[in-house]
N, C-alpha and C positions, 0 to 999 in steps of 0.2 A: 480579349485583354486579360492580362496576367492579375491574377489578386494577390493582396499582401497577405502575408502571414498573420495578420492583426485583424486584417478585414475577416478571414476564416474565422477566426477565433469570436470575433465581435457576431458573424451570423450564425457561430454555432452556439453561443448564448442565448441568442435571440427563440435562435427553435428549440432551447432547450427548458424542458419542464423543471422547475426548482423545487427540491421537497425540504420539511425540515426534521431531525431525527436526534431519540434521544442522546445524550453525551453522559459517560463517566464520571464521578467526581470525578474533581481535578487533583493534583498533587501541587502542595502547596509548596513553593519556591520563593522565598522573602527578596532573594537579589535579583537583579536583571540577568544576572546570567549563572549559570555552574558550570563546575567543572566535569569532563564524560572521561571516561575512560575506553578507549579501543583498542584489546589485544590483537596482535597479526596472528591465523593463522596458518605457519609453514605447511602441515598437512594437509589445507585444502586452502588453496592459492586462487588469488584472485582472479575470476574468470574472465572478467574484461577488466583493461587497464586503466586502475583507479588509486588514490592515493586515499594513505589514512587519513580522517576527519579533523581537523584542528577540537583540540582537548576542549575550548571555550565555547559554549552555546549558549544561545540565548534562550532564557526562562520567562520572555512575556511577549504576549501580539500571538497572531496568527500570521498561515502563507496557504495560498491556491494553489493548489498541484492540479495542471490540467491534463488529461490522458487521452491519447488519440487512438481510437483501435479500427481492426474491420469492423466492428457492430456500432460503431457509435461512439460520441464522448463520454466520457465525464469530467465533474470537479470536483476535489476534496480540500473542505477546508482543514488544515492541518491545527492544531493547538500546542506551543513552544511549554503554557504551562503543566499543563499535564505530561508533557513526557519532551523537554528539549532535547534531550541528547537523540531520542531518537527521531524527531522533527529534525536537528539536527543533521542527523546520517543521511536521512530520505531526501534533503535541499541539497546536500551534496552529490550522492549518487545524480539526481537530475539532473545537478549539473555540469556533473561528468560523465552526462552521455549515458550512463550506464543501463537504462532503462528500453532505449530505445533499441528499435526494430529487435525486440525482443517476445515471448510468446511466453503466456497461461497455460501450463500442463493440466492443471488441476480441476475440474469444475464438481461440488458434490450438490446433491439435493434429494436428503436423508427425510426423515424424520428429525433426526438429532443434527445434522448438518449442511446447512445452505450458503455455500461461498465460493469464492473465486481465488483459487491461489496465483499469485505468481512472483515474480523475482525472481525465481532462477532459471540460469541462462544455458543447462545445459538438458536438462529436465528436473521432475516433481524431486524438490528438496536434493538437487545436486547443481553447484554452479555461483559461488556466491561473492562476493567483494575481497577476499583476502584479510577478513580481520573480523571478530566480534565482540562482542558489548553485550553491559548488562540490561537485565528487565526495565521496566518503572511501573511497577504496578503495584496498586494499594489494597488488593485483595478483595476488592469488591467491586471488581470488572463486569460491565454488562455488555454484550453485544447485538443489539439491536438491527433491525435491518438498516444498512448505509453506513453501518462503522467499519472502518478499515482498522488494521493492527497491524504489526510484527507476527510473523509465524516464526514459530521456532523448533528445533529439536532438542528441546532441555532449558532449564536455566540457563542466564545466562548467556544465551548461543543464539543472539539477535546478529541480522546481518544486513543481504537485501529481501529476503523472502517477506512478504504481505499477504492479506487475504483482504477478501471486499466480502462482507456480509448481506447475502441481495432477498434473503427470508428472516433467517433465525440462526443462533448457534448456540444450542446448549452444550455450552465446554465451560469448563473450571476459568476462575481468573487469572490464568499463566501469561495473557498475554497483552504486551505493551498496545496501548491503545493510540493512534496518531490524529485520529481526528473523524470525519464523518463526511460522507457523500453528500455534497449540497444542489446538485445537477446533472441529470442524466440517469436514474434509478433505470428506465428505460433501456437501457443500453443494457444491462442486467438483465431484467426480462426476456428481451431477444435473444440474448446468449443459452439461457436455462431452456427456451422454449426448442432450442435447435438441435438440445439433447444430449446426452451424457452415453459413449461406448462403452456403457458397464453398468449390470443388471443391476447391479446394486446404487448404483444412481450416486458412485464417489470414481472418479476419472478422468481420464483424457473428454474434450468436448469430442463431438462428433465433427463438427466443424471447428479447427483450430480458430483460437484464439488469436490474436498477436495485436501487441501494443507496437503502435508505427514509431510515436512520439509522447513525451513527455516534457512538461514546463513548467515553469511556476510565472505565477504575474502577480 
């Protein structure tokens, strides 16, 4: 018998471990909503076909981003007030597809670096939405294990690229914070334990990565 998409989801809840992990301050948003700004850019074009973000986002509530890979799920609960434009971006891309059967180039686990990049669709930091946007950071960014964020290449230069924080990450507070892993830390684990093809422990996994699907509920 065929199971529903809902059933998967409800049994993958079920066996799923829930952890709880620090969060950012928030940035404080008095309206329900602000206005984002999303430059197009011509020089690096959008890698799958997506349309820019409507300007208006919402600045309060949360949303579950559910992710479906070869190693396992996870969930992230995302936070609109600490950073809506870019909650925002990420409820869009989702839901334009953009995510899916798409793959992690990235996996490190430094001393100084333990995380999971991904987003872009063509490889590491190449491949991205056709447009970017600014930071939302309040300069006292912490990255705890299970926070997720924006990667980026500079100010400014937010797009689809994210990391998953699955140890530590001692880095400066450059980087937009979305929200925190609330289920599946586990899935992380597995991945780290399968190994990194680079001595230095920043690289391609040894076994690829790839996210099948993504959703929100």
């Amino acid at each position: 018998m065929k199971r529903t998409f809902a059933a998967v989801i409800a049994a993958t809840l079920l066996g799923t471990t829930f952890t709880t992990t620090a969060s950012a301050a928030p940035v404080a948003h008095p309206k329900p909503v602000v206005r984002c700004e999303f430059t197009p850019t011509p020089e690096n074009p959008a890698a799958k076909p997506v349309r820019v973000p409507s300007p208006i986002a919402k600045a309060r509530g949360t949303v579950d981003v559910w992710f479906f890979t070869n190693y396992g799920s996870f969930v992230v609960r995302m936070d609109r007030a600490n950073a809506p434009c870019g909650v925002s971006n990420f409820v869009h891309l989702v839901k334009s597809r953009f995510y899916d059967a798409t793959q992690c180039f990235r996996l490190t686990n430094s001393a100084r670096l333990g995380v999971l990049q991904c987003g872009d669709i063509y490889r590491q930091e190449e491949g991205g939405p056709g447009y970017k946007f600014p930071d939302e950071v309040t300069g006292k960014e912490t990255y705890p294990r299970g926070t997720v964020a924006y990667g980026n290449q500079g100010p400014g230069t937010n797009g689809s690229e994210f990391f998953v924080v699955h140890s530590f990450a001692n880095i400066p507070p450059n980087y937009t914070v979305l929200g925190h892993v609330i289920a599946g830390m586990p899935t992380f684990d597995r991945m780290v334990k399968a190994g990194i093809a680079d001595p230095d422990q920043d690289g391609p996994p040894v076994r690829p990565i790839r996210i099948f699907k993504v959703i929100t509920v």
